[in-house]
N, CA and C of each residue as an Amber inpcrd file, in Angstrom:
protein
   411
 -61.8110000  14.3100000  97.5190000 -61.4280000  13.9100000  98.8500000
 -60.1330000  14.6180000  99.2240000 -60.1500000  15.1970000 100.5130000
 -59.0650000  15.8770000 101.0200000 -58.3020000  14.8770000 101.2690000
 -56.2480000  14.8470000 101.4740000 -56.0690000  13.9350000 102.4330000
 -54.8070000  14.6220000 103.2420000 -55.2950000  14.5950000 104.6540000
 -53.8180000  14.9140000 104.8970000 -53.2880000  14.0710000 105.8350000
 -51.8870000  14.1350000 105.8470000 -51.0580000  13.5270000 106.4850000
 -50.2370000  13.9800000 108.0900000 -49.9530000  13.1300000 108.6750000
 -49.3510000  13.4980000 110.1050000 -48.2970000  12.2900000 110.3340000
 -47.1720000  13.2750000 110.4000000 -45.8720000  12.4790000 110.7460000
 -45.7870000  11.8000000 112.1110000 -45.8060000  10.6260000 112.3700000
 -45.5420000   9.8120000 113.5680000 -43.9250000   9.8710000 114.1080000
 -43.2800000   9.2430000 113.1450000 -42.2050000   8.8830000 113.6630000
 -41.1950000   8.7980000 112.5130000 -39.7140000   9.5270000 112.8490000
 -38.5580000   9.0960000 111.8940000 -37.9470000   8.6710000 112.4830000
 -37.5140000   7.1310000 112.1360000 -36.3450000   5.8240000 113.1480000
 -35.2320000   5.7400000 111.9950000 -34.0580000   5.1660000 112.7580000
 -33.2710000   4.8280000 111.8640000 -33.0860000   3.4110000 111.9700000
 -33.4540000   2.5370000 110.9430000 -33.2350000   1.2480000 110.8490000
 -31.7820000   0.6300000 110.7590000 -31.0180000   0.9210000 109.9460000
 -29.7710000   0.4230000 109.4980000 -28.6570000   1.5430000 109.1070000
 -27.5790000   1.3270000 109.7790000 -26.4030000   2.3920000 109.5370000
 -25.1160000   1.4810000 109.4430000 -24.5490000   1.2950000 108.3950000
 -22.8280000   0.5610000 108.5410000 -22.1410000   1.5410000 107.7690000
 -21.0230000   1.5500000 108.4290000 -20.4960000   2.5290000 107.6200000
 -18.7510000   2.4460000 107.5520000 -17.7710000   2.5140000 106.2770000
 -16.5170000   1.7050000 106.2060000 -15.8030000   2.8540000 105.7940000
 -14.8660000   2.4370000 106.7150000 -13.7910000   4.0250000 105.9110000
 -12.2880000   2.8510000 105.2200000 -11.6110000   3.6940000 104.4600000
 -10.5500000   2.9740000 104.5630000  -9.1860000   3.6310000 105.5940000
  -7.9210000   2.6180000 105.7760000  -7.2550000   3.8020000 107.1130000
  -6.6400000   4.8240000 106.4650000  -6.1180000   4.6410000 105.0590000
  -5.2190000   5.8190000 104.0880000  -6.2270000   6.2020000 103.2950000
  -6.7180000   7.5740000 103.0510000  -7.2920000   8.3140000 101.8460000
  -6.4300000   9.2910000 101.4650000  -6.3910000   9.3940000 100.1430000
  -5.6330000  10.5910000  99.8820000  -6.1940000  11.5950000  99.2500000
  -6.5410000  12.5550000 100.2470000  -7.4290000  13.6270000 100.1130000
  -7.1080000  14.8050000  99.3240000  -5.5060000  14.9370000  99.2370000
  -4.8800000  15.4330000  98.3750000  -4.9000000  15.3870000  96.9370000
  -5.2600000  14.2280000  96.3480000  -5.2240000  13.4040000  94.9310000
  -6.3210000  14.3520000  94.2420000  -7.3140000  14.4140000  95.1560000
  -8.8250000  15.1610000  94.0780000  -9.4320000  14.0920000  93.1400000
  -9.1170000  12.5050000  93.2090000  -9.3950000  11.5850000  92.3850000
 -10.7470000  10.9880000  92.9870000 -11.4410000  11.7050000  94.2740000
 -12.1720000  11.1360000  94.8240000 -13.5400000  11.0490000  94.1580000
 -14.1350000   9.8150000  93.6730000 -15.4230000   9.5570000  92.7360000
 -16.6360000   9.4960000  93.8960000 -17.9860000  10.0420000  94.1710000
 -19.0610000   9.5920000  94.8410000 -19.8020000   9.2310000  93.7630000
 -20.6650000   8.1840000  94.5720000 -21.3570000   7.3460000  93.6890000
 -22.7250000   7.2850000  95.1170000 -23.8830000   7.5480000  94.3180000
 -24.8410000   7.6780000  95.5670000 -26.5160000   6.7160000  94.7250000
 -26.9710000   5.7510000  95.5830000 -27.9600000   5.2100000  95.2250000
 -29.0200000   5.6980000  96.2780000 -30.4550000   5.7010000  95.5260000
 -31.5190000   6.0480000  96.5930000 -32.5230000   5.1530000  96.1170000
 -33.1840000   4.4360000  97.2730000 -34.0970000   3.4120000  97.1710000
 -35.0290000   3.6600000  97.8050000 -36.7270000   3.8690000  97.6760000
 -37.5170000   3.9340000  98.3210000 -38.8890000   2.8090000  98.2170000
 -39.5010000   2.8470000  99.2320000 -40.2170000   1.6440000  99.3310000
 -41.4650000   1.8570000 100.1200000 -42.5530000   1.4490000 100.0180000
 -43.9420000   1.9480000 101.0200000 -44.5290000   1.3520000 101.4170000
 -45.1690000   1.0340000 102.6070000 -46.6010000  -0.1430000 102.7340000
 -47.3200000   0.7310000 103.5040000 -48.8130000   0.7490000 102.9650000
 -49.9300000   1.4490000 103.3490000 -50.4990000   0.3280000 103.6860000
 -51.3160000   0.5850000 105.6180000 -51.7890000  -0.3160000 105.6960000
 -52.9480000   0.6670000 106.8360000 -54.2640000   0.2750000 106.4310000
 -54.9000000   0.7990000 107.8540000 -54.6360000   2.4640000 107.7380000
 -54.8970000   3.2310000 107.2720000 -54.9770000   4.1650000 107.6000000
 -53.1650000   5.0760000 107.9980000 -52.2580000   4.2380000 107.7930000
 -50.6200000   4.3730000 108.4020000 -49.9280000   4.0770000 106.6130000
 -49.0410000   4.9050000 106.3190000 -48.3650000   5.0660000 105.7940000
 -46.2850000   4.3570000 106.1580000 -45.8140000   3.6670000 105.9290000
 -45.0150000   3.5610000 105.9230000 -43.7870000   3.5320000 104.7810000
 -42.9990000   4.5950000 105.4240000 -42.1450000   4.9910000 103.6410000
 -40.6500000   5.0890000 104.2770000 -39.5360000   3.4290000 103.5770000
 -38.3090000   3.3760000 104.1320000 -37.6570000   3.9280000 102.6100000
 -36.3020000   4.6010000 103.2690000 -35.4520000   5.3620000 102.4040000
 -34.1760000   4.3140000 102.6220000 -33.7150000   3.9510000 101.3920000
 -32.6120000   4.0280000 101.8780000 -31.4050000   4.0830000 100.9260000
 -29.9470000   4.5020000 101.6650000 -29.1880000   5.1470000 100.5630000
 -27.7970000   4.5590000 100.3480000 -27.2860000   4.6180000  99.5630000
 -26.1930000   3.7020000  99.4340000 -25.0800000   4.7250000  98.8950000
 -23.8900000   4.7600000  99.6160000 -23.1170000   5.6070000  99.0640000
 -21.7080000   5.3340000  99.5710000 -21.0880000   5.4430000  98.0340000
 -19.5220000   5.2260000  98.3790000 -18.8170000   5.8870000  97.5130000
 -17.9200000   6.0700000  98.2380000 -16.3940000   7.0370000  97.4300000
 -15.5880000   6.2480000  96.9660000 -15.1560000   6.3460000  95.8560000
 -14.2230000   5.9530000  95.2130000 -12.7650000   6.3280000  94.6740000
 -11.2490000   5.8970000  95.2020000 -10.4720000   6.8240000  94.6050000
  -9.1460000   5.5400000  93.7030000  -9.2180000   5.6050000  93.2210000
  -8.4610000   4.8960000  92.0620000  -8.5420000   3.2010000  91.9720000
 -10.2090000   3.4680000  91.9150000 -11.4560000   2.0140000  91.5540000
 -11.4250000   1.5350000  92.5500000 -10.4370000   1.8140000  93.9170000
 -10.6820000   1.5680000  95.4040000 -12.0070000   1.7120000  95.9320000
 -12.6910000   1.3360000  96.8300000 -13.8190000   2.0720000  97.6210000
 -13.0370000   2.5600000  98.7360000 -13.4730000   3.5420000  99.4220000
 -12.6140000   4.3500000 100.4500000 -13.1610000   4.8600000 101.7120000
 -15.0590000   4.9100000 101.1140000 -16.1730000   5.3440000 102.0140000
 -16.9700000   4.4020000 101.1470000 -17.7100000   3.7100000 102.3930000
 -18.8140000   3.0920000 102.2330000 -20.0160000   3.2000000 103.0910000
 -21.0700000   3.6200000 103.0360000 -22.0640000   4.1440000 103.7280000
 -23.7370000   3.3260000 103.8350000 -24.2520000   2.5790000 104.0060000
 -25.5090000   2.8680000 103.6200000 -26.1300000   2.3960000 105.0180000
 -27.3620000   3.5060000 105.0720000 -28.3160000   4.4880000 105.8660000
 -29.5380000   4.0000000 105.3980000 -30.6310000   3.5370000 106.7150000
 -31.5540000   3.2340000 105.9950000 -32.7320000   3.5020000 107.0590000
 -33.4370000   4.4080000 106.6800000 -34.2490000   5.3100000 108.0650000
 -35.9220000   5.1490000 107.1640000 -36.8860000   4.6660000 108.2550000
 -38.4110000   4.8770000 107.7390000 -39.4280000   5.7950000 108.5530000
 -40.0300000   6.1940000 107.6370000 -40.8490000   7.5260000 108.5110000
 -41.9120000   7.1280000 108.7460000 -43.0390000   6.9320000 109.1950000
 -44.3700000   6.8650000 109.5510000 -45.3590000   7.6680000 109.8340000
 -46.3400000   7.4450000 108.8550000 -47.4300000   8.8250000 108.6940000
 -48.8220000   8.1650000 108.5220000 -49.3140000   9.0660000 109.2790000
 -50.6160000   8.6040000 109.5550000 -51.6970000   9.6680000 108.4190000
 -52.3470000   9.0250000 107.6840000 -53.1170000   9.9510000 106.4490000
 -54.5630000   9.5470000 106.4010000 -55.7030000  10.7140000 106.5240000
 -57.1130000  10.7070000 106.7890000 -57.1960000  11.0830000 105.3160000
 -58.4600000  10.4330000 104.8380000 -58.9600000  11.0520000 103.1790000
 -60.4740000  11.5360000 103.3600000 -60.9320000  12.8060000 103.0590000
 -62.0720000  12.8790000 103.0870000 -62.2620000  14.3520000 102.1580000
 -63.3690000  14.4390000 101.7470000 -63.2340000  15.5730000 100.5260000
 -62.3380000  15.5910000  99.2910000 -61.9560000  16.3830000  99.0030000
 -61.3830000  16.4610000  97.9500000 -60.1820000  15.8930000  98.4450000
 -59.5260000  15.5520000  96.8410000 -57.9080000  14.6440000  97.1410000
 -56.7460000  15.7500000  96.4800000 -55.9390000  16.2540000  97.3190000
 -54.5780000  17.0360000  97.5310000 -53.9540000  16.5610000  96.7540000
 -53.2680000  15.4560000  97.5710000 -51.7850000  14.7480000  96.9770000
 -52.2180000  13.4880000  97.7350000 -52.2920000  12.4010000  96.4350000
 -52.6480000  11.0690000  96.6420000 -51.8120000  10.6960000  97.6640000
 -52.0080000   9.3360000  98.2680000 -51.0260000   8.5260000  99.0720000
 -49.8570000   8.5810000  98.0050000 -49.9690000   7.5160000  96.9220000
 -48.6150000   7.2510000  96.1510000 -47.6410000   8.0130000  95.6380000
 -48.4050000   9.5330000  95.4200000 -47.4940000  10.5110000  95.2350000
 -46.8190000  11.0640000  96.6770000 -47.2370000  11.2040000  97.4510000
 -46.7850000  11.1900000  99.2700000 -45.8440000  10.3290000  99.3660000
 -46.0480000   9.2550000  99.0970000 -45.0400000   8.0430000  99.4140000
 -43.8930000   8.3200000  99.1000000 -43.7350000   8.5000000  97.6660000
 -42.6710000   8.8800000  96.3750000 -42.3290000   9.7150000  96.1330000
 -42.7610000  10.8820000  96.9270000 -41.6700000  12.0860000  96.6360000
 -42.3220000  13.0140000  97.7270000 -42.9550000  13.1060000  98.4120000
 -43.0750000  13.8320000  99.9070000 -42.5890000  13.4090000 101.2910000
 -42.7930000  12.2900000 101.6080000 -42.5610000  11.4490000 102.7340000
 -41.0870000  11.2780000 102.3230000 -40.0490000  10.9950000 101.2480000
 -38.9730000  10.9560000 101.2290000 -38.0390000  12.2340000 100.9770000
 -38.3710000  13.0950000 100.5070000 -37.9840000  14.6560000 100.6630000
 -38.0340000  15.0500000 102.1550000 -39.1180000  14.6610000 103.3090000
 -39.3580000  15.0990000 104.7500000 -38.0630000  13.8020000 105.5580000
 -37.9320000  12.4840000 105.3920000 -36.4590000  11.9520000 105.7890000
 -35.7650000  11.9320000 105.4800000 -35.4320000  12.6100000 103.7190000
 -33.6210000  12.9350000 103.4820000 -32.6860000  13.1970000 103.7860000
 -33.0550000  14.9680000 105.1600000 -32.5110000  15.4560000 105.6530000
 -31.9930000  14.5060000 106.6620000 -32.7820000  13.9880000 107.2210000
 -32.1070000  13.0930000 108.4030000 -31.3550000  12.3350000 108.3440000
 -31.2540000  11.7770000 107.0480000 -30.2440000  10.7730000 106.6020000
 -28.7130000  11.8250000 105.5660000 -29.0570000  12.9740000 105.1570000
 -27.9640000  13.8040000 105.0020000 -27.3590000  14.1560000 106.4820000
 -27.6740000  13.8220000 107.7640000 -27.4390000  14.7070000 108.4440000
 -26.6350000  13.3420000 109.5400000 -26.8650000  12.4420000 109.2760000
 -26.1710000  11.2740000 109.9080000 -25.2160000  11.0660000 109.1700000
 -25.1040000  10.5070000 107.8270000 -24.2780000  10.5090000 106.8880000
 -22.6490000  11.5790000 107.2320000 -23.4830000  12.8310000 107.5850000
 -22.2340000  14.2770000 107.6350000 -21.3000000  13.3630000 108.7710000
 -22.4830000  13.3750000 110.0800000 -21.8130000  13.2410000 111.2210000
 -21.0120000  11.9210000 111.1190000 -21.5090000  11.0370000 111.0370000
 -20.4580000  10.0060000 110.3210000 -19.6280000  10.0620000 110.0020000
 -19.3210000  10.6700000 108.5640000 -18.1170000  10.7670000 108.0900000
 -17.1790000  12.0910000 109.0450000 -17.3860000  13.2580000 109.5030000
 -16.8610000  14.0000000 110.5140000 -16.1090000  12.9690000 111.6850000
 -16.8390000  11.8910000 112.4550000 -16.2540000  11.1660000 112.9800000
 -15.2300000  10.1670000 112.5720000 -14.9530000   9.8610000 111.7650000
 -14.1260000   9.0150000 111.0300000 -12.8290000   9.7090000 110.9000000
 -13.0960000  10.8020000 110.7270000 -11.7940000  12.1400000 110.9350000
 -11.3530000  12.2490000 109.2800000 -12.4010000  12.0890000 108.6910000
 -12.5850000  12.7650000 107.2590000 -13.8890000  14.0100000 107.4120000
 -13.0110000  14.7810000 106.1680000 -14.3970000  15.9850000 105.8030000
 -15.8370000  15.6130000 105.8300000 -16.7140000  15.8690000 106.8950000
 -17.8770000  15.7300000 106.3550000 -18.5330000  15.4390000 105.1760000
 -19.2050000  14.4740000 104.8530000 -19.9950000  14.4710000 103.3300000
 -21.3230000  15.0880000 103.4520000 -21.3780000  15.7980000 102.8190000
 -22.9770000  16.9460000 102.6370000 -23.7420000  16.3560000 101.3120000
 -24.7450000  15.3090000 101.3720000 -24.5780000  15.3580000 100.2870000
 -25.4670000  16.2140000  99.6300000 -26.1000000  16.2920000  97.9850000
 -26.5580000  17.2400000  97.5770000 -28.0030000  16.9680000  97.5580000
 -28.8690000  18.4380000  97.5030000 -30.3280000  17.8520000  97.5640000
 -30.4270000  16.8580000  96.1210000 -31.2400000  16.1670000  96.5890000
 -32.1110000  15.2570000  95.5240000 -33.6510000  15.6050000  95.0130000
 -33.7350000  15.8930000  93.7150000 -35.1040000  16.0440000  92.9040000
 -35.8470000  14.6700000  93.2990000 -36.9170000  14.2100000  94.0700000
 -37.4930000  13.5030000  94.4560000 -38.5840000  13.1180000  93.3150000
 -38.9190000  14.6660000  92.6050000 -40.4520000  14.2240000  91.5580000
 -39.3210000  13.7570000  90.5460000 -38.1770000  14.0030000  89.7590000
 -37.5140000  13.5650000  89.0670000 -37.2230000  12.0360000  89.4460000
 -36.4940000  11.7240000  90.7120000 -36.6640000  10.1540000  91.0090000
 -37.9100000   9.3060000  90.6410000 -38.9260000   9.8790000  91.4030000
 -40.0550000   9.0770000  90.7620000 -40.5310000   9.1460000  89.9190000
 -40.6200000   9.9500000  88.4860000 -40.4930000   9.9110000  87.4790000
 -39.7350000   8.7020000  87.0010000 -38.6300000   8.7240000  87.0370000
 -37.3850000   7.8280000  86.5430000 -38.1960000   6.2710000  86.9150000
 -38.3150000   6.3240000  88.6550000 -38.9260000   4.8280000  88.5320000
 -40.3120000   4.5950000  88.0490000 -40.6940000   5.4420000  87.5530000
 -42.0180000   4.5790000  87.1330000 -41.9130000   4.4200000  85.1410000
 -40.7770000   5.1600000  85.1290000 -40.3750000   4.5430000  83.5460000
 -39.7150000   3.4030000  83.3480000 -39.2790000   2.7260000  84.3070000
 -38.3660000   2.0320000  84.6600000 -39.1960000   0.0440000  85.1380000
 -40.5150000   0.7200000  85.7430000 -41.5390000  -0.1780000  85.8250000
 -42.7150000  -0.4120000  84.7130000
């Protein structure tokens, strides 16, 4: 069985985001610490896959940046013929590789507004993540 997929929609659900008023950018003591959580419900023929990311800076066991971003994509997936790339592998490391960017890219602007350096953060191995969680389950 073939299956392919068609992107509906990337929303952003949840954005808070905490600066502190003194950083000292000078120090170089600055720790990131970045969590990624993903989650799916297939229902009907619709795919739904929320990301979401948790990230904060740390500079002398202070938090200094606190971030978390939480955006879901929606994809619509037909199966017929041969099978490509299952739903669950789609879910878990395709569908969240296609909204990362969007959430690296709010994240930047964010922190740019705050009137700190942009945070870029770095790509993420997605088949390595899901790897990890399914050893983990």
């Amino acid at each position: 069985m073939k299956t392919t997929y068609k992107l509906l929609h990337i929303l952003l659900l949840e954005s808070n985001y905490k600066r502190a008023h003194f950083i000292d950018f000078d120090s170089g003591n600055i720790k990131n610490e970045i969590d990624i959580k993903i989650n799916h419900i297939k229902k009907d023929g619709q795919l739904d896959v929320t990301l979401k990311l948790i990230f904060i800076s740390k500079q002398n066991e202070n938090n200094v940046i606190e971030a978390v971003i939480t955006m879901i994509g929606s994809f619509l997936f037909e199966t017929s013929g041969e099978v490509n790339i299952p739903v669950e592998a789609f879910a878990t490391i395709n569908a969240p590789a296609i909204i990362f960017p969007f959430i690296r890219e709010h994240l930047a602007t964010l922190t740019m507004k705050s009137g700190v350096q942009p945070v870029f953060l770095p790509p993420v191995n997605f088949i390595q993540l899901a790897k990890q969680a399914k050893k983990k389950q």
